[in-house]
N, C-alpha and C positions, 0 to 999 in steps of 0.2 A: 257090283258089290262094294260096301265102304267099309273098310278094315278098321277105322278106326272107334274106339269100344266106348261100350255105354259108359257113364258116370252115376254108381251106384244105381243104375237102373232110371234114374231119371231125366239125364241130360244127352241126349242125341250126340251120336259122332257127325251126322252133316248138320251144315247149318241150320238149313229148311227144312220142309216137310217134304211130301210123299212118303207116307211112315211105314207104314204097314207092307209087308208080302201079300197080295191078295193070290188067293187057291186061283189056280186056271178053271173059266166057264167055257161052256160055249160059249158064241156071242150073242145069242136068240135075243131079241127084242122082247119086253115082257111089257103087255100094259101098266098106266100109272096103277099103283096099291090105290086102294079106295080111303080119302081121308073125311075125317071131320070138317066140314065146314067150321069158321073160325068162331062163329057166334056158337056152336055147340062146344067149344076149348073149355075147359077149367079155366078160374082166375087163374093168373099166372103167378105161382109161388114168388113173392118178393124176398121174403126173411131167407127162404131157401138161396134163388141167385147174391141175397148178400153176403151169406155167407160162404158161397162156391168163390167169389171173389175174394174175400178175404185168405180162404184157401190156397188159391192161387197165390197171392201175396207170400204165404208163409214159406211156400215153395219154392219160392224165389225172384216171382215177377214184381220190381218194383211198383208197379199199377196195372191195378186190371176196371175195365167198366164194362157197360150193357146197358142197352134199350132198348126197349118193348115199346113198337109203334101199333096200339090197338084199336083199328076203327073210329082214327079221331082222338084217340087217350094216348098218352104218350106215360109211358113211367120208366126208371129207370134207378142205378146204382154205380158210383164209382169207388175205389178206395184205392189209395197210395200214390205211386209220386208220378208225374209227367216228365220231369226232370231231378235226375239224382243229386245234381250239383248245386241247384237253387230251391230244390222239396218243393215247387211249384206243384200241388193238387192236381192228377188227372180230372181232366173235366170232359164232359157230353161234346162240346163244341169243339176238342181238340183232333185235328187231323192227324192222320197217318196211315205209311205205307200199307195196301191189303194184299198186296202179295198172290196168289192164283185166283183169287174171286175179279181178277183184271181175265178170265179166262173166259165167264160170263160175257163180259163185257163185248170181247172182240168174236165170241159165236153172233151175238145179238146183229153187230152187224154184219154176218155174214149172212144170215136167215135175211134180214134188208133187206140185202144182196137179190137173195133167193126170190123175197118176194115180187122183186124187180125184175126178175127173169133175165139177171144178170149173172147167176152161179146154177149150177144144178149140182143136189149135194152128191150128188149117184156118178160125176160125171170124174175121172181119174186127174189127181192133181196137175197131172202132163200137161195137163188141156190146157192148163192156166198157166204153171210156169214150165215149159217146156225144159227139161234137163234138169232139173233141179235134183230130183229125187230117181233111183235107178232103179225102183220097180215099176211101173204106170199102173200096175193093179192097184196101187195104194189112193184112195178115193176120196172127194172132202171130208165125205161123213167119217170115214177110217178116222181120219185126224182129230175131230172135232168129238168123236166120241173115246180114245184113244185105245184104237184098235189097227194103228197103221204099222206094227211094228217098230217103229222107230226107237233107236236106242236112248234114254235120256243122257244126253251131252256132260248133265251136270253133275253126274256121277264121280265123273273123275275130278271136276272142279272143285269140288264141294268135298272131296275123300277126308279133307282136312278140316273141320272149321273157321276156326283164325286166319291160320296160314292162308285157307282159300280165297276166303274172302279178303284179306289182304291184297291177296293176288290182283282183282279185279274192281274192288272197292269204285275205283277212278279211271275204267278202263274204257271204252267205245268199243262195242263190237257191231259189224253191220250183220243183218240175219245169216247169211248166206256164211260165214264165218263160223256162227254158233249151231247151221245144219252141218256143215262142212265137221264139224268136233262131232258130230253124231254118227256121222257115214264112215266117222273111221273104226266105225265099230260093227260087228253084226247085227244083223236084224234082231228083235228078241220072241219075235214072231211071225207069221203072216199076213198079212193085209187081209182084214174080218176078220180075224181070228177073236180070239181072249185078252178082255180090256187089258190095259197094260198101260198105267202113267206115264208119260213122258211130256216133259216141257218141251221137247222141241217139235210135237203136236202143233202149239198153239203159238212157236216163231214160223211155223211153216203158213198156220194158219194167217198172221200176222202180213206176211208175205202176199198173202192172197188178198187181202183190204187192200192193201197197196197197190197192187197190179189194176184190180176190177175197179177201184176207186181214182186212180190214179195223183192219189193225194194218200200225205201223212195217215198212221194211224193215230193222232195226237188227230188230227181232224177229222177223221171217221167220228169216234169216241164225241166230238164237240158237238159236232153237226147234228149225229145222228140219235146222242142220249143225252150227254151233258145237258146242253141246251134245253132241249125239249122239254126235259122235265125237270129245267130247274135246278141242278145241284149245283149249287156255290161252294161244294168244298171240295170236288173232285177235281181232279187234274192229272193229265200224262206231261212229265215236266222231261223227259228223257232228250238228252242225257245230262241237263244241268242236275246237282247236288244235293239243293237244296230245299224243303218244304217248305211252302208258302204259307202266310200266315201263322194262326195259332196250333200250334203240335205237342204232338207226346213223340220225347226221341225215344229211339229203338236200343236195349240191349240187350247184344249178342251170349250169348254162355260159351265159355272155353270147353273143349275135351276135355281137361286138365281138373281135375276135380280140386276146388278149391280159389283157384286162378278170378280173379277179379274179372264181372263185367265188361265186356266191350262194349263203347259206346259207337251204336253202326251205323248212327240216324241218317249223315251224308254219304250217298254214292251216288253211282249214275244209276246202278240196279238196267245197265246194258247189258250184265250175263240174260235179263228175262223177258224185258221190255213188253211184247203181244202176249207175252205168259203172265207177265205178273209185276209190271212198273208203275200201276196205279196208284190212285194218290185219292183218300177222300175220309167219310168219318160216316159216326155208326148213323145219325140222322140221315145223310146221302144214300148210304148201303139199304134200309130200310125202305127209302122213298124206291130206289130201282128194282129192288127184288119184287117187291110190293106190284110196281106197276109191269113189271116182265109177266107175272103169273096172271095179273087183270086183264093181259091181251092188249097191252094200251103199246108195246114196241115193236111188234112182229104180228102177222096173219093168227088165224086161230091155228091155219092148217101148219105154219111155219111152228107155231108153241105145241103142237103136236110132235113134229120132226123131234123139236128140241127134248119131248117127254118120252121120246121111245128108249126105253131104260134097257142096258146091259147089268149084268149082275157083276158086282166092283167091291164084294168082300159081304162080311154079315151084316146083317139089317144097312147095306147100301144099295144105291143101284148109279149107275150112270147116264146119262142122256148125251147132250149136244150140248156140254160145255155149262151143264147143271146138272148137280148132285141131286141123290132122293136120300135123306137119312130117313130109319124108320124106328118111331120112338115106342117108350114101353109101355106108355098108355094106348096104341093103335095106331098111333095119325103120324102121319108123313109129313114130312114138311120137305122144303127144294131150294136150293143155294148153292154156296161154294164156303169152301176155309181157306184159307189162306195164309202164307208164312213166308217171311222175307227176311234179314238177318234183323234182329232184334223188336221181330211182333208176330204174334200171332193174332189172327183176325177171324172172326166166324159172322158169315150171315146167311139169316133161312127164314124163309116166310112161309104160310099156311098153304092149302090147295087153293082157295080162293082170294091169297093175296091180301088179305085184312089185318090179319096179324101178323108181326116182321121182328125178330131179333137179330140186334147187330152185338156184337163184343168183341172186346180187344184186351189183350195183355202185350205189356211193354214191354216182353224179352220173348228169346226163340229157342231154339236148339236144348229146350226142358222136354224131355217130355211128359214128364207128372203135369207141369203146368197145361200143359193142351190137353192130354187126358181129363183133368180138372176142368177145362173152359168148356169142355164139348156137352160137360153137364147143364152146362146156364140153358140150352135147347130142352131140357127136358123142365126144367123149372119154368120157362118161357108157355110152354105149347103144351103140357102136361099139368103143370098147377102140384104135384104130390112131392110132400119131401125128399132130401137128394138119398134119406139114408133107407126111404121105403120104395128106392126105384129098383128092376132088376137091373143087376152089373151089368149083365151082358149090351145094355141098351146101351151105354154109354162109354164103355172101356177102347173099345176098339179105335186106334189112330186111323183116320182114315190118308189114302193116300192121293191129298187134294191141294199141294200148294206149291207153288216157285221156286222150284227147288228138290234135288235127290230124292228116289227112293232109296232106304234105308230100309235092307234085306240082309236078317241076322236068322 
């Protein structure tokens, strides 16, 4: 639980995301929802995403943008600042932290793994790291779809915003440290049971690229996607500081209603690291989602594993370290959002991978702002105005990023 209280209903007590309470499911696996292929989409409302941006804005994110990678078209919209100090224009090319969509990242190579016949998702984490963890029924898949029980760590870290992150801004933690901050807690479930977020899911999972690979996850990530498909603006920089090249800095929102911006851009972001210390821009976010769903990084059988959805709140579902949001026009689309102190990040491409929206806002701990950005997916992949969508498609926080659930 985070005691610490909304600000006029819009601005979160924890820093990051994981927003939402989701109701207890079972955990039944449900097939992929049947979507639109991309060529059947509406154009994708532009006047609409410009002005959910602009919205944003008003709300208080110094800059927010968005791109639509469509089968070769690329379009797109920014407005407001990259940096508050020099009104430097957020721009398409500007990098910044994605916060839990680093959670993709590190299932992909674990599916590798799999398809290497170097992991079995079935097989209990014991196997791999012996003692780690004090149940052995809890399993990769448990982890990777977060259904292992595990307490999110970052609950108590994060109870504070400011304070918290002050706390750790510049800190090193090695994994075993930030499970260690989880095991001093109960379980909040059963292994297979009822999804249930947790970052330390995806430091556990983190742990396991390390072990099977016996190298870095900064070299997993290079080897195994970076590289391959070409993204020049991604990077695992853990635990130097600082963003490489051109960025949009991150700020944070106080508790404190009123309380000036914090500016968050530099940390190590070692409370998240295999959960959510990635580093890239909405062109890269687009190119990966794009070619994860094309079948171009994993088996089909493995992007299977990854589509076997648990039910993760209204119109969501969960898989293996990919989200399913399901929009008011019909069509599904599949990603991750993302939240690290001062950004929020969204990206989701089509069932066939052709159409891809990325977006970002330059501050965090709002929540009207997130609520507002979760709408650019429905302007994106639906095409109909934001004010003739049902609420219900677009209201709900979900609970998808680096960082506390936040249960009021």
């Amino acid at each position: 639980m985070i005691p610490a209280a909304l600000r006029r209903g819009t601005a979160l007590g924890a820093v990051v995301l994981s927003l939402l309470t989701v109701p207890a499911h079972a955990a039944t696996a449900h097939p992929a929802r049947p979507a639109a292929p991309a060529a059947a989409l509406p154009r994708p409302d532009l006047a609409g995403l410009r002005e959910i941006l602009r919205t944003a804005q008003r709300q208080g994110a110094p800059g927010a943008m968005a791109r639509i990678d469509d089968g070769g078209s690329v379009l797109g919209a920014s407005v407001g600042v990259a940096d508050r100090a020099t009104k430097r224009a957020l721009a398409d090319t500007d990098r910044f932290r994605v916060g839990s969509i680093t959670k993709t990242f590190t299932a992909v190579v674990l599916l590798q793994l799999a398809d290497e016949g170097k992991l079995n998702l079935d097989a209990s984490v014991d196997h791999y790291l012996p003692g780690l963890l004090p149940d052995r029924g809890i399993t990769v898949r448990h982890v990777l779809s977060h259904r292992s029980g595990l307490y999110d760590y970052t609950n108590d870290m994060f109870a504070q915003t400011v304070p918290g992150f002050e706390a750790v801004r510049t800190k090193v933690f090695t994994y075993r440290q930030l499970v260690d901050r989880s095991l001093r807690h109960a379980p909040t479930g059963k292994p297979g049971g009822a999804y249930s977020y947790s970052n330390t899911n995806f430091v556990v999972a983190g742990m396991l690229v390390e072990k099977l690979t016996g190298r870095p996850v900064a070299t997993a990530y290079q080897d195994r996607i970076i590289t391959p498909l070409r993204l020049r603006d991604t990077f695992y920089v853990h635990p130097d500081t600082a963003l490489p090249g051109r960025y949009a800095r991150g700020y944070l929102t106080p508790d404190t209603e009123g309380a000036a911006l914090v500016d968050a851009t530099r940390q190590t972001v070692s409370w998240a690291q295999s959960a959510g210390a990635i580093i890239s821009s909405t062109r890269d976010l687009n190119t990966f989602y794009s070619a994860l769903l094309r079948g171009k990084l994993t088996s089909a059988a493995q992007l299977q594993q990854m589509r076997r959805w648990v039910p993760a709140g209204t119109g969501q579902a969960y898989g293996l370290g990919l989200r399913r949001r399901d929009l008011s026009c019909g069509v599904s689309v599949y990603g991750h959002t993302g939240a690290v102190q001062g950004y929020y990040s969204y990206a989701f491409t089509s069932a066939d991978g052709r159409r891809s929206l990325a977006a970002l806002a330059d501050t965090s701990n709002n929540a009207a702002v997130h609520t507002t950005m979760l709408r650019t997916l429905e302007s994106a992949f639906c095409g109909a105005p934001a004010k003739s969508r049902r609420s219900g498609a677009v209201t709900e926080l979900p609970e998808d990023a680096a960082g506390p659930a936040v249960r009021r």
